[in-house]
MMTF fields as JSON, N, C-alpha, C and O atoms, coordinates in Angstrom:
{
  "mmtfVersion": "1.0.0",
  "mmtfProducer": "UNKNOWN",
  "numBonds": 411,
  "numAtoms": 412,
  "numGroups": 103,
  "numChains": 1,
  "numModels": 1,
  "chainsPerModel": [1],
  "groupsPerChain": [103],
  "chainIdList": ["A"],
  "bondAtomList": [4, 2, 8, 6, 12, 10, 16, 14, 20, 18, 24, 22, 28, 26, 32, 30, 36, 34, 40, 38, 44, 42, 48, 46, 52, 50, 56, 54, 60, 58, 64, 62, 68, 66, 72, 70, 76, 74, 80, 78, 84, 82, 88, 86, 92, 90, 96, 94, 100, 98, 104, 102, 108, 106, 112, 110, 116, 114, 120, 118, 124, 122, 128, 126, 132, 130, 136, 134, 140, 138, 144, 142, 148, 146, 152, 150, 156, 154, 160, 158, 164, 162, 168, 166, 172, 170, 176, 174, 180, 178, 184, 182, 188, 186, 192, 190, 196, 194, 200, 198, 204, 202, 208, 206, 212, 210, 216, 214, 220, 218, 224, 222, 228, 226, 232, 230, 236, 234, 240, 238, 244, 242, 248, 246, 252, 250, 256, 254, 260, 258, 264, 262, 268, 266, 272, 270, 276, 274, 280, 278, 284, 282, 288, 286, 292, 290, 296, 294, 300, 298, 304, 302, 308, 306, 312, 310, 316, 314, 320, 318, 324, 322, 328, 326, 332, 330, 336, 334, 340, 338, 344, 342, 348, 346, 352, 350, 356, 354, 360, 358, 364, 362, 368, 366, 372, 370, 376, 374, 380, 378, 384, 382, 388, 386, 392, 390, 396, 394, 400, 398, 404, 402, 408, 406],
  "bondOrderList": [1, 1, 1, 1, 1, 1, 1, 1, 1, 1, 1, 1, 1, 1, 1, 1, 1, 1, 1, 1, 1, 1, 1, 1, 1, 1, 1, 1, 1, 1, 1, 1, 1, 1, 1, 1, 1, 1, 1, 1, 1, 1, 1, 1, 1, 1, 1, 1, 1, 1, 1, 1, 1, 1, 1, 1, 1, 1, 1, 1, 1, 1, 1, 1, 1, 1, 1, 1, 1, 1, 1, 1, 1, 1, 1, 1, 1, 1, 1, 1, 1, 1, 1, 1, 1, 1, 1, 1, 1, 1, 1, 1, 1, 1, 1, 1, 1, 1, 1, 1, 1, 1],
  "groupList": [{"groupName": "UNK", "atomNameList": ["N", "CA", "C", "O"], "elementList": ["N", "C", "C", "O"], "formalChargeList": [0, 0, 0, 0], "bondAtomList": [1, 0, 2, 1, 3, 2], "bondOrderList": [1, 1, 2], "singleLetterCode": "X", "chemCompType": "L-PEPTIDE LINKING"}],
  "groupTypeList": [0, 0, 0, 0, 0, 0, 0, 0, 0, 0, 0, 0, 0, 0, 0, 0, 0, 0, 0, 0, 0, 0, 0, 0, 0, 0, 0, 0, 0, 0, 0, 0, 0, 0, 0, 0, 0, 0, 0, 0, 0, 0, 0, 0, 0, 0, 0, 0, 0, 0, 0, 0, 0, 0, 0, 0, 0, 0, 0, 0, 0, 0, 0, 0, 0, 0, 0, 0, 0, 0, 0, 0, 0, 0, 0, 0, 0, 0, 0, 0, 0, 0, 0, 0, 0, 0, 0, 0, 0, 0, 0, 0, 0, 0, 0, 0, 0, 0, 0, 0, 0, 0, 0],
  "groupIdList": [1, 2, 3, 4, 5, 6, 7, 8, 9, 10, 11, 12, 13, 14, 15, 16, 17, 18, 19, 20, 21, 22, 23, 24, 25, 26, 27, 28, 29, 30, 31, 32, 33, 34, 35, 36, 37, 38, 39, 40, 41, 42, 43, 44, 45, 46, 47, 48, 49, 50, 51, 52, 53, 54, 55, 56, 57, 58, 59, 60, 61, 62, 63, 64, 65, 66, 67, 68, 69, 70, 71, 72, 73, 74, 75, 76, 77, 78, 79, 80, 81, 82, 83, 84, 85, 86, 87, 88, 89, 90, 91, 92, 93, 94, 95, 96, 97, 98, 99, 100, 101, 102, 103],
  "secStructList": [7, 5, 2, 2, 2, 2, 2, 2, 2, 2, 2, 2, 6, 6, 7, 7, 7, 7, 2, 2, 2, 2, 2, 2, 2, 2, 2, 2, 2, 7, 6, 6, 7, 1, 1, 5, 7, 7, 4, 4, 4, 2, 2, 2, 2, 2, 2, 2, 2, 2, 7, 7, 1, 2, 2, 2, 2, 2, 2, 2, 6, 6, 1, 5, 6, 6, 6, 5, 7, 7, 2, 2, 2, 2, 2, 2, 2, 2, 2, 6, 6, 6, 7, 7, 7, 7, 7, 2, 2, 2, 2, 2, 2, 2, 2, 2, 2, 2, 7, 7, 7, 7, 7],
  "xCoordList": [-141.245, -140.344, -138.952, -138.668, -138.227, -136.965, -135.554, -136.087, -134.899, -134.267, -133.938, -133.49, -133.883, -133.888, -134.873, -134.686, -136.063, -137.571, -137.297, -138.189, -136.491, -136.596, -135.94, -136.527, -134.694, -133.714, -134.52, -134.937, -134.871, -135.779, -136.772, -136.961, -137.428, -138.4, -137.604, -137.638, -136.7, -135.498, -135.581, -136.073, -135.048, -134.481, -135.699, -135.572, -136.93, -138.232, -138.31, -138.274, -138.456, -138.7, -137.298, -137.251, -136.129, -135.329, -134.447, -133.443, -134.777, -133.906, -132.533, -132.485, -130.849, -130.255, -129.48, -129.075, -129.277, -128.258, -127.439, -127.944, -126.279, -125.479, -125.69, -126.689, -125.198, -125.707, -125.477, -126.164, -124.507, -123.679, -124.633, -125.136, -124.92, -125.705, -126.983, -127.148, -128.031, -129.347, -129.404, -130.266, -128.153, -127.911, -128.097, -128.691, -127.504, -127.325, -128.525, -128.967, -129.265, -130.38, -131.823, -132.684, -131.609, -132.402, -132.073, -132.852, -131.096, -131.148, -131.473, -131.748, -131.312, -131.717, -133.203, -133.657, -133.911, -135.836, -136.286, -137.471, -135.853, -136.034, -135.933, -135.185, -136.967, -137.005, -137.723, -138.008, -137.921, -138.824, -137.534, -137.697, -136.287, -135.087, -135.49, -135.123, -136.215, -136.711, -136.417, -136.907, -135.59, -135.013, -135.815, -135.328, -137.23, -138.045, -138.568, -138.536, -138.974, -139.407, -140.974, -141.315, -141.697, -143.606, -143.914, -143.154, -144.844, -145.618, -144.624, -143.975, -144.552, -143.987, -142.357, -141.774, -142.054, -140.667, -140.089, -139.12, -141.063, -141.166, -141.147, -140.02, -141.974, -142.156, -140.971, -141.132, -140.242, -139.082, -137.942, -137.27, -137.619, -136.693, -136.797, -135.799, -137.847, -138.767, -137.614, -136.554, -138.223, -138.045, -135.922, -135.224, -135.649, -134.114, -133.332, -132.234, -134.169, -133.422, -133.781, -133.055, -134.977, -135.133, -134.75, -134.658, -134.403, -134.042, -133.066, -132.038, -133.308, -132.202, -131.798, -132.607, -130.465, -130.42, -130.453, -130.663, -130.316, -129.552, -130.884, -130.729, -132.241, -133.846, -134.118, -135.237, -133.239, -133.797, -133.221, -133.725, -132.249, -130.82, -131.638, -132.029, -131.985, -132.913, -134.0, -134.099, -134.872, -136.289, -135.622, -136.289, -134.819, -134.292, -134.348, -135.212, -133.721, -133.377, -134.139, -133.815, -135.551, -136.79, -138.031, -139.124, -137.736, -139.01, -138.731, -137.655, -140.169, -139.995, -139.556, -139.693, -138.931, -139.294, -140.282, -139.913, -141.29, -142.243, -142.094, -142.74, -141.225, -141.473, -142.204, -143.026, -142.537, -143.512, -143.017, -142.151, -143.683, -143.132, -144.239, -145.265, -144.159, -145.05, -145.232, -144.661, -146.337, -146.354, -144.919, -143.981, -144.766, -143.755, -141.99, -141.139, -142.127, -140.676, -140.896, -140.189, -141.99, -141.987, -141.571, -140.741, -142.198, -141.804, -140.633, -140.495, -139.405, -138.222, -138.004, -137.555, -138.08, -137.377, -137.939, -137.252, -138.952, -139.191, -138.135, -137.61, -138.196, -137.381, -135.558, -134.791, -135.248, -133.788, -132.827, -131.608, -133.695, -133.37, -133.75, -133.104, -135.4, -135.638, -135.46, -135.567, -134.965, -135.066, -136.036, -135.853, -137.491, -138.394, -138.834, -138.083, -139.974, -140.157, -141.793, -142.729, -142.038, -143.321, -143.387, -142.496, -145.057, -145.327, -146.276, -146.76, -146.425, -146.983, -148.187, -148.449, -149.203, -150.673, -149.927, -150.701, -149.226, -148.67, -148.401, -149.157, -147.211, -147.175, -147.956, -147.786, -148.851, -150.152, -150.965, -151.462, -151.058, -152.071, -151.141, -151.811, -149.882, -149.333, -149.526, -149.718, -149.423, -149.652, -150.947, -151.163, -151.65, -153.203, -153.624, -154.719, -152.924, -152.804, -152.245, -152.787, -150.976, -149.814, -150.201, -150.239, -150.59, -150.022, -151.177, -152.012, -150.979, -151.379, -152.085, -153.238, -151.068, -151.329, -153.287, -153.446, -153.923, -155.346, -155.422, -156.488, -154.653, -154.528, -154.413, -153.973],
  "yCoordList": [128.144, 128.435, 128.679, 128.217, 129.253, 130.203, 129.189, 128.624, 129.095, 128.39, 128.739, 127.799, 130.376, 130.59, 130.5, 130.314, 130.557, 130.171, 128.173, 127.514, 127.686, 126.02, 125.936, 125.44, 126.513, 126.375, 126.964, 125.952, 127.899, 128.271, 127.472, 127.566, 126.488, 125.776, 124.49, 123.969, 124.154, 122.953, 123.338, 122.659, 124.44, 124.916, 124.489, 123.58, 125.311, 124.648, 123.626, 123.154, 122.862, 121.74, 120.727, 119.499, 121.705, 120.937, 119.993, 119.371, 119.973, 119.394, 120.023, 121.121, 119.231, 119.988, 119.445, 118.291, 120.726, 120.167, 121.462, 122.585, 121.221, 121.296, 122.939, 122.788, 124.322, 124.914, 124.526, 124.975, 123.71, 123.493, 122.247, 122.404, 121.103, 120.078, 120.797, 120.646, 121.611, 122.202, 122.562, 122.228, 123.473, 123.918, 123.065, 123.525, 121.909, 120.708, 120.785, 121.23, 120.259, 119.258, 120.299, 119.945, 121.235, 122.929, 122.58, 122.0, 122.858, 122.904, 121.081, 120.739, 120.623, 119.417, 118.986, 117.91, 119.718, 119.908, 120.888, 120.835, 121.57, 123.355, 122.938, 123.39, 121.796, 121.284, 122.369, 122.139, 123.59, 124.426, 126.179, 127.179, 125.553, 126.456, 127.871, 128.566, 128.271, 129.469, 130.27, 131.257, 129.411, 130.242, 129.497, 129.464, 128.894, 128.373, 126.958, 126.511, 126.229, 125.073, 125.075, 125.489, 124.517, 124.479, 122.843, 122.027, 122.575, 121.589, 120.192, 119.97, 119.371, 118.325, 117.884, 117.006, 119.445, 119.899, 119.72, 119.059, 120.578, 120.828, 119.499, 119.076, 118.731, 116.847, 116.138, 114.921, 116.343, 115.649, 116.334, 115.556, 117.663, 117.861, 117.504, 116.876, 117.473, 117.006, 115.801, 115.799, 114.662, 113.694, 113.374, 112.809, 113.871, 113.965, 114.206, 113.844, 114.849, 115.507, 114.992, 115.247, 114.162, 112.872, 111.749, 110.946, 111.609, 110.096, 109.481, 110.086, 108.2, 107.731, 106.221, 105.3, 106.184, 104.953, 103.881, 102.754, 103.925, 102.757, 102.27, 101.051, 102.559, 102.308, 101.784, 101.282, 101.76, 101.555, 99.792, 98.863, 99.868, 98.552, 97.545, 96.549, 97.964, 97.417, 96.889, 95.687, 97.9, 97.199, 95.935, 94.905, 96.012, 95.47, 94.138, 93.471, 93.461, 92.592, 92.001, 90.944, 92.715, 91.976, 91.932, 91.454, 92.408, 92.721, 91.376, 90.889, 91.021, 89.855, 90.536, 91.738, 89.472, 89.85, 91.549, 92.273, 91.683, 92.617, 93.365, 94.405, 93.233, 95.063, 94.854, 95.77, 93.906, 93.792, 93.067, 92.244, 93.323, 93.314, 92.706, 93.353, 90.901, 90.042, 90.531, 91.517, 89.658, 89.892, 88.919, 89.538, 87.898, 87.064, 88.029, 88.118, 88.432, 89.243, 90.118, 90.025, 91.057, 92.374, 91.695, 92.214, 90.631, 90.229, 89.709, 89.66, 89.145, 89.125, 90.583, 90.922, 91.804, 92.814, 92.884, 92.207, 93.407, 93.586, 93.347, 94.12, 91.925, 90.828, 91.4, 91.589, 91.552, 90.955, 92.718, 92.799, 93.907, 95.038, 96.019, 97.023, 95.628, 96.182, 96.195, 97.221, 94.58, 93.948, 93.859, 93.957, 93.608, 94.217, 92.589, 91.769, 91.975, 90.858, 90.967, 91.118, 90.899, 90.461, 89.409, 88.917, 89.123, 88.026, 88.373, 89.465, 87.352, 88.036, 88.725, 89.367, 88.945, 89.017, 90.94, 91.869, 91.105, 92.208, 92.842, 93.682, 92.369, 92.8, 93.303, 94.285, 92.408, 92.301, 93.658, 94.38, 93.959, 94.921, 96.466, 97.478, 96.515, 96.998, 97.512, 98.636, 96.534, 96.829, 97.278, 98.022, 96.514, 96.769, 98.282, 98.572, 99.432, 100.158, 101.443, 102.544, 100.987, 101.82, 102.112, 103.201, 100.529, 100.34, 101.67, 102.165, 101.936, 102.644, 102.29, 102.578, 101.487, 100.594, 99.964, 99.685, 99.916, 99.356, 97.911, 97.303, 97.472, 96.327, 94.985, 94.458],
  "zCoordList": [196.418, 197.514, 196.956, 195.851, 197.531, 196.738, 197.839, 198.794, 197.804, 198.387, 199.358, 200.015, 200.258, 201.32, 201.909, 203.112, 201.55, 202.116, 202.146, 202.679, 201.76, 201.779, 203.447, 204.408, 203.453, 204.012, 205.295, 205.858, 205.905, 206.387, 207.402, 208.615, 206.189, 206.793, 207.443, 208.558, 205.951, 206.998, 208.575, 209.476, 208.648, 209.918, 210.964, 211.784, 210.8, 211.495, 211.658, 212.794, 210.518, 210.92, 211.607, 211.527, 212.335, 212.882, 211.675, 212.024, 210.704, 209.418, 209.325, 208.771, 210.012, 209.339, 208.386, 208.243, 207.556, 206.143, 205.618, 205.612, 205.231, 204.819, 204.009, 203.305, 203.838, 202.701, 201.137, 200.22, 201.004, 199.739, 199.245, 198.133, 199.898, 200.262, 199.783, 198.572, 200.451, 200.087, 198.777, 197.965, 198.544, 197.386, 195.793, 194.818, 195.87, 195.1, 194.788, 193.728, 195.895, 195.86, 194.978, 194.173, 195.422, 195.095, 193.836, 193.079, 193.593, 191.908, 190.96, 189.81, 191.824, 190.76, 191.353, 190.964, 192.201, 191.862, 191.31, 190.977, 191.149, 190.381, 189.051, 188.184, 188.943, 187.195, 186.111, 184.936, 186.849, 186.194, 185.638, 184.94, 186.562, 186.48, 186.341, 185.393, 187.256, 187.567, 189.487, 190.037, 189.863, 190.85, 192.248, 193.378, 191.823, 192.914, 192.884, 191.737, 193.655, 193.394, 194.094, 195.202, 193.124, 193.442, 193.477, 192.957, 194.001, 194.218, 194.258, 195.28, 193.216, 193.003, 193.555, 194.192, 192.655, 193.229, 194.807, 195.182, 195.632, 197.124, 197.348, 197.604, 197.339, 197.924, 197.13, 197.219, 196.651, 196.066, 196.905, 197.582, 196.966, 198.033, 198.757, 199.109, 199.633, 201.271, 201.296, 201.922, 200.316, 200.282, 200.295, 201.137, 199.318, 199.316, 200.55, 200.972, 200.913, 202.133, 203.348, 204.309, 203.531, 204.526, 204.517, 205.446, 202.971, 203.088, 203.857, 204.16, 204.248, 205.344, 204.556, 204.44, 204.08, 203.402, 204.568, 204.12, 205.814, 206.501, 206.771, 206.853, 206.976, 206.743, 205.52, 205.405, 204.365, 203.584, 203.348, 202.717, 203.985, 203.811, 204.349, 203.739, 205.997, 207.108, 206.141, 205.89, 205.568, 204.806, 203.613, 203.512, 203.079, 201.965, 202.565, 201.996, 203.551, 204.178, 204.944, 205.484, 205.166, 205.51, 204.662, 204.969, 203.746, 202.74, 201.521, 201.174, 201.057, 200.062, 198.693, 198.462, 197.689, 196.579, 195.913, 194.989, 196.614, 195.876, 196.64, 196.512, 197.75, 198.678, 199.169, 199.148, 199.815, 201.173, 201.948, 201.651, 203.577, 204.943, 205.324, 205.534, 205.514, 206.279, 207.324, 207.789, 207.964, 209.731, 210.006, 210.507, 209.801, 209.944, 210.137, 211.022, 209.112, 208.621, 209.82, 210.823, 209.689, 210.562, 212.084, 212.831, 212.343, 213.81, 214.37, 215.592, 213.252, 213.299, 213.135, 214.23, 212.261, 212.732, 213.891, 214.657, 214.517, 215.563, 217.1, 217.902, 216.949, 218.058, 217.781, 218.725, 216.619, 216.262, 215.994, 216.147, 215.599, 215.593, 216.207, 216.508, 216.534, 217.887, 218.84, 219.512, 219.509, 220.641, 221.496, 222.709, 220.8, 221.224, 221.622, 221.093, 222.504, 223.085, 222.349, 223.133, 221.116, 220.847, 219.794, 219.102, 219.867, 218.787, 217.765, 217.467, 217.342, 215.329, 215.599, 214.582, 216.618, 216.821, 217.215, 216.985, 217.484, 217.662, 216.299, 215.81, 215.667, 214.433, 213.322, 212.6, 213.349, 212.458, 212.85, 211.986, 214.407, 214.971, 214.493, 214.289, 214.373, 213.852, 212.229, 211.767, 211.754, 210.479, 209.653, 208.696, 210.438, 210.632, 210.973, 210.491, 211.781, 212.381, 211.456, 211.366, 210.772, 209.931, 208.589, 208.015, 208.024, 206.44, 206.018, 206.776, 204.963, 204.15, 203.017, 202.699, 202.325, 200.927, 201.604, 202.792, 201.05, 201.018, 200.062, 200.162, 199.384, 199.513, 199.586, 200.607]
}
């Protein structure tokens, strides 16, 4: 993908950013410095350009030691940033539901 074909799809997909901003980021996945970015490249911009640090602050502050999110933890975020009125049998069905990691 050429960086107006990136910018492009940003746009589709409702992503907005910056041209100077795209620009940056284009050239530091274009590890192949050929004008386009393929495979690996593409999912690393994706990624740059979604990231949301203030999600990441949030996880920091409920996650243990190893980067994981109890049912316990998850149900204080839940209650305390969600304001959400549930209990751990919730959480769990949640996670049970989401996680990915197998485990």
């Amino acid at each position: 993908m050429t960086l107006d074909e990136v910018k492009q799809f940003l746009r589709m997909m409702n992503i907005e950013v910056d041209d100077t901003y795209a620009k940056e980021l284009f050239a530091k996945c274009d590890k192949s410095m050929d004008g386009a970015i393929h495979g690996k490249e593409i999912e690393e911009f994706y990624e740059l350009v979604t990231e949301r640090e203030e999600i990441s602050t949030i996880f920091e502050a409920y996650c243990d030691k190893n980067r994981l999110l109890a049912v316990d933890k998850l149900t204080e975020f839940l209650r305390k940033e969600q304001r959400e009125n549930v209990n751990q049998q919730y959480a769990a069905q949640l996670i049970q539901k989401y996680e990915l990691n197998e485990e």
